[in-house]
C-alpha positions as CSV (number, residue, x, y, z in Angstrom):
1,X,-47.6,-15.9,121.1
2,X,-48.7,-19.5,120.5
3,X,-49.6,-21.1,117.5
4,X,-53.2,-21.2,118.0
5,X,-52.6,-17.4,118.3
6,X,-50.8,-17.1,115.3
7,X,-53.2,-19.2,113.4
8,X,-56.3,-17.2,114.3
9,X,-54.6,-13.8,114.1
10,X,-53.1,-14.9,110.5
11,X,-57.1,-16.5,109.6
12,X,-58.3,-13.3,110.5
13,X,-55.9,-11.2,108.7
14,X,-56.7,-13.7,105.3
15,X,-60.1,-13.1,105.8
16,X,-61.0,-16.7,105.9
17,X,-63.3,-18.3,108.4
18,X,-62.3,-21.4,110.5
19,X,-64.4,-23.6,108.2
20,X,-62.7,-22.5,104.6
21,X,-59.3,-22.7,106.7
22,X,-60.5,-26.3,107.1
23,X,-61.6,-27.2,103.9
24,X,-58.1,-26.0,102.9
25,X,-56.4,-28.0,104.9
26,X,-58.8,-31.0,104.8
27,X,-59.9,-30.5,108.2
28,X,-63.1,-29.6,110.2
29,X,-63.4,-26.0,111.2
30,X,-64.2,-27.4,114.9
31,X,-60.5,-28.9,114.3
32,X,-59.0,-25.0,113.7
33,X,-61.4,-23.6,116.5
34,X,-59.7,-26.3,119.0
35,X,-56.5,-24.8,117.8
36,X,-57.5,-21.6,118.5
37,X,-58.7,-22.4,121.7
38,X,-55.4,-24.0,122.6
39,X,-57.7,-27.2,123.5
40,X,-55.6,-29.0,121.0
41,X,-52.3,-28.6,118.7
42,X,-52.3,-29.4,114.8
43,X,-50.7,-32.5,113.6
44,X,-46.8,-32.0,112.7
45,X,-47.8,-33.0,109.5
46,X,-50.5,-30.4,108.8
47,X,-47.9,-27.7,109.8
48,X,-46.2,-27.3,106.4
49,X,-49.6,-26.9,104.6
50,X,-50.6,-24.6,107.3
51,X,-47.6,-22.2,107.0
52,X,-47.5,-22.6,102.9
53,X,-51.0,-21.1,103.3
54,X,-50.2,-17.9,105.2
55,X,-47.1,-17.4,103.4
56,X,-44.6,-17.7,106.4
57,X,-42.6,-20.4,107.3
58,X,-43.1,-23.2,110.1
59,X,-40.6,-21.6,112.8
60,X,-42.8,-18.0,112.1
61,X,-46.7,-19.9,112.5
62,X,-44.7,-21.9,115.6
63,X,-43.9,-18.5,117.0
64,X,-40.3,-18.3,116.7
65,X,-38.6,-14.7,115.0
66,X,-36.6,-15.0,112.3
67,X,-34.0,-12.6,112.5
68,X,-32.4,-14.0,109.4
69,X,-35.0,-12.6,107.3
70,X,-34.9,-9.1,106.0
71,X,-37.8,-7.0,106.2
72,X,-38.2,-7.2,102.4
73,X,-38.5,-11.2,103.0
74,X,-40.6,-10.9,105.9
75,X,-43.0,-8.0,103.8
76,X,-43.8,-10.3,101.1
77,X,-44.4,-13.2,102.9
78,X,-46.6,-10.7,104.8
79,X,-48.6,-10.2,101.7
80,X,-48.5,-13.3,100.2
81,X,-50.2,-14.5,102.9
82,X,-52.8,-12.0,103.7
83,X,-54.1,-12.1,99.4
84,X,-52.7,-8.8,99.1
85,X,-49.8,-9.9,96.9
86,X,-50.8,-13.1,94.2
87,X,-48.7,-14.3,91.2
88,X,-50.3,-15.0,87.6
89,X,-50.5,-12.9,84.2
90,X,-51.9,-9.8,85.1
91,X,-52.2,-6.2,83.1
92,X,-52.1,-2.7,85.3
93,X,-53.8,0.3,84.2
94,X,-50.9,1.5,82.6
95,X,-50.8,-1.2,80.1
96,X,-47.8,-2.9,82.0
97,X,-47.6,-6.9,82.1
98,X,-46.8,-7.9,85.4
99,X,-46.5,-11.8,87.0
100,X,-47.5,-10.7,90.1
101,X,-50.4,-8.4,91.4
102,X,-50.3,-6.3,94.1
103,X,-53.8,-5.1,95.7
104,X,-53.1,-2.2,98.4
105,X,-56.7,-1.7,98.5
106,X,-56.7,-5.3,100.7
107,X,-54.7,-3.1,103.5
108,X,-58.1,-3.1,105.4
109,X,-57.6,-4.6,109.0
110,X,-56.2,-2.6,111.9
111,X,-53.3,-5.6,112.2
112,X,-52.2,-5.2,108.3
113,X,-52.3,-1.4,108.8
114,X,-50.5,-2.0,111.7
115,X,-47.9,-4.2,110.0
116,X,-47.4,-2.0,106.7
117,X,-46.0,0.6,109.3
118,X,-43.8,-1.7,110.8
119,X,-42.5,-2.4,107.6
120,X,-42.1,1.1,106.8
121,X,-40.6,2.3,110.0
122,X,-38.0,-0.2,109.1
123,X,-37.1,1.0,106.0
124,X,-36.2,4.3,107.6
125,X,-34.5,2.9,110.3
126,X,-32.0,0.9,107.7
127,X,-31.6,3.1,105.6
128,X,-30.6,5.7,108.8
129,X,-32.8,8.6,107.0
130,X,-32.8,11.9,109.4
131,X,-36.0,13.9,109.0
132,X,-37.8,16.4,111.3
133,X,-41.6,15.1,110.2
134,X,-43.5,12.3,108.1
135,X,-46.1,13.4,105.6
136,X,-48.6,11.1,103.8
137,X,-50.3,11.6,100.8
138,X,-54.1,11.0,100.1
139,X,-55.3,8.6,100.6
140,X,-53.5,5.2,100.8
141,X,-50.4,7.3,102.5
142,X,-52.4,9.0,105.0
143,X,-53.1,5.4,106.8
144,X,-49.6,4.0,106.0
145,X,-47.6,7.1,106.9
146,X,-49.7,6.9,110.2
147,X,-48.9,3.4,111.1
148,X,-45.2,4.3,109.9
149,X,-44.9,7.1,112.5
150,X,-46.5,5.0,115.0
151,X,-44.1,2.0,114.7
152,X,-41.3,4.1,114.8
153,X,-42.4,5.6,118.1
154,X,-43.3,2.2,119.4
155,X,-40.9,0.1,118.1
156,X,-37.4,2.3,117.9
157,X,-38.4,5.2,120.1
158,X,-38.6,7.7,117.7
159,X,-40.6,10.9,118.0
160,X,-41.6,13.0,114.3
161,X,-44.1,15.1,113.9
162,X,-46.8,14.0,111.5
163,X,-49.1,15.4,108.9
164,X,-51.2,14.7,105.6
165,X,-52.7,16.6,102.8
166,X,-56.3,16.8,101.5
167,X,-57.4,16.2,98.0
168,X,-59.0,19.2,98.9
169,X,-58.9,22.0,100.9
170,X,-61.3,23.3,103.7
171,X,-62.9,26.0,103.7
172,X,-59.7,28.3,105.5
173,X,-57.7,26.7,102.4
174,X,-55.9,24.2,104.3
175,X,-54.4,21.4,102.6
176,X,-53.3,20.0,105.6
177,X,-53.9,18.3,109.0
178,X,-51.8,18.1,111.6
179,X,-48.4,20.1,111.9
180,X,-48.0,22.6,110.5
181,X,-44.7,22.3,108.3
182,X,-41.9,25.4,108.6
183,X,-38.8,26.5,106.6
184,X,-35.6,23.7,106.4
185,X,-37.7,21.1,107.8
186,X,-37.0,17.7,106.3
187,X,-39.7,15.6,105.3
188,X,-40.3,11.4,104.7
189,X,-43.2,11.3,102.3
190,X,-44.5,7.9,102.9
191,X,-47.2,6.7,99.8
192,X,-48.3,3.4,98.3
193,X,-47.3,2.7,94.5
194,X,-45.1,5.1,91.9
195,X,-46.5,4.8,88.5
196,X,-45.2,7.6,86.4
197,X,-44.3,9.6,89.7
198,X,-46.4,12.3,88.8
199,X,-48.9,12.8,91.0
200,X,-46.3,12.7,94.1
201,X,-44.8,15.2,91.8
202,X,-47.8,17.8,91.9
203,X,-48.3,16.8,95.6
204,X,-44.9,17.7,97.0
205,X,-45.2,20.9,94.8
206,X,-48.2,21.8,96.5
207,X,-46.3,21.4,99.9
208,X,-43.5,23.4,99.3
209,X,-45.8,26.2,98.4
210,X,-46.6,26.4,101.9
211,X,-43.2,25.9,103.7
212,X,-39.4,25.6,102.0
213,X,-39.4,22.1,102.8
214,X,-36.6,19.5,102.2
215,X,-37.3,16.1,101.0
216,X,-35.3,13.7,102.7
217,X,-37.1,10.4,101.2
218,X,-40.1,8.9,99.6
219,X,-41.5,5.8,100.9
220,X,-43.5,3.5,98.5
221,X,-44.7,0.1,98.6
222,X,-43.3,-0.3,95.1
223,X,-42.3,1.7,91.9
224,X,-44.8,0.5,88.8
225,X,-43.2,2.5,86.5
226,X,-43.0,0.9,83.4
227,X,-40.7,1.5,80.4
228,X,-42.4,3.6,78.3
229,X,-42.5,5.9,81.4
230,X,-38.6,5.4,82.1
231,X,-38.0,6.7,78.1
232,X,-39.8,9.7,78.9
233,X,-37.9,10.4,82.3
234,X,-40.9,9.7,85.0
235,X,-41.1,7.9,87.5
236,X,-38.6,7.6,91.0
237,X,-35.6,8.8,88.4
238,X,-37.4,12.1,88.1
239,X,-38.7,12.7,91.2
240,X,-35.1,11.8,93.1
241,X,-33.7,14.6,90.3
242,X,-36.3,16.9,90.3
243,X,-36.2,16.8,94.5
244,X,-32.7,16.0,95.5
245,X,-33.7,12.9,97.3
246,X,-33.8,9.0,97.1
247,X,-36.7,6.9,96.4
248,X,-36.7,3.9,98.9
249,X,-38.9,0.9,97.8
250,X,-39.9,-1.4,100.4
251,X,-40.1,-4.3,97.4
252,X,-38.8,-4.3,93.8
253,X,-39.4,-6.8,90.9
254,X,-36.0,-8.6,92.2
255,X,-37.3,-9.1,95.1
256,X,-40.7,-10.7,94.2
257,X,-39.2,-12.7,91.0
């Protein structure tokens, strides 16, 4: 891909149009469409300005892969440059004080839905985690449990069978669409954010009411839970105990900090 690719596909995936990309930069947004257009190149002195403001670094916006970067690295810098991850003082719902923000709700384009499966599927793949189907959970999980199943057919060949629940159920009482899960199957549960872990909790409950199944992971974008929660046992600690599996994170406060 060239870089007036990876400049319009990264513009697009900010939300920005080629004017406020210019202002940014100090440029015209005819400059950026030229880009684009591959009628022209951007200065080599614009470049590090231009890849500070999608996050990524120079070799990435020039088109070269990194392989040196992990898929944690490459996530946030994925983030950071799409406004879906920002750093500043900023308090959660659940009274925690966090230096960093993280807005799944900004997971809106086909190409970051796209990615966040990537991301996902790669988690499974390092961590080598054998499963028989991927479930997601209403609703952020159902589109990133999606792409995740996806990717992992796309990218490492890997064929799963795939559900999600409903909030609620239809009128049949079905709480689920897509396969139908059996006896000793082992599941990934793919979801966005642990907080107290409680409503995965009640969620995985209500699927082993309708088949025996075994939880090989869970699959979040991060783990919120904050202290008070740890004291009172919630969170990924309880869930691992309380299912006999792991809770992978694709980030962790190291890994932002």
């Amino acid at each position: 891909m060239t870089i007036g690719a990876n400049v319009k596909r990264l513009r697009q995936n900010k939300g920005v149009t080629q004017e406020m990309l210019g202002e940014v930069l100090g440029i015209s947004g005819q400059a950026v469409s030229k880009w684009e257009n591959e009628s022209a190149l951007p200065d080599i002195m614009i470049l590090p300005k231009l890849a500070d403001y999608f996050g990524i670094s120079i070799d990435e916006l020039m088109g070269y892969k990194l392989n040196a970067l992990t898929y944690k690295e490459k996530f946030i810098r994925f983030m950071v440059g799409n406004g879906i991850l920002e750093f500043g003082e900023f308090e959660l719902k659940n009274g925690q004080k966090k230096n960093y923000y993280l807005n799944t709700e900004k997971f809106s384009t086909n190409a970051q839905i796209a990615k966040i499966g990537e991301f996902f599927a790669d988690c499974i793949r390092e961590n080598r985690l054998e499963f028989d189907a991927i479930v997601g959970f209403a609703y952020h999980g159902i589109a990133f449990s999606a792409a995740a199943a996806c990717s992992l057919y796309n990218k490492y060949g890997v064929t799963a069978d795939f559900c999600y629940d409903r909030e609620v159920a239809d009128r049949q009482g079905r709480i689920l669409c897509g396969h139908t899960l059996k006896d000793g199957e082992r599941v990934v549960i793919v979801d966005d954010l642990i907080t107290t872990g409680q409503t995965i909790c009640k969620r995985i409950e209500r699927l082993k009411e309708i088949a025996d199944i075994e939880v090989a992971g869970i699959l979040v974008i991060a783990d919120f839970t904050n202290e008070e929660a740890r004291k009172q046992n919630l969170g990924a600690k309880m869930l691992e105990e309380k299912f006999g599996t792991k809770v992978y994170t694709i980030i962790t406060d190291k890994d932002v900090s």
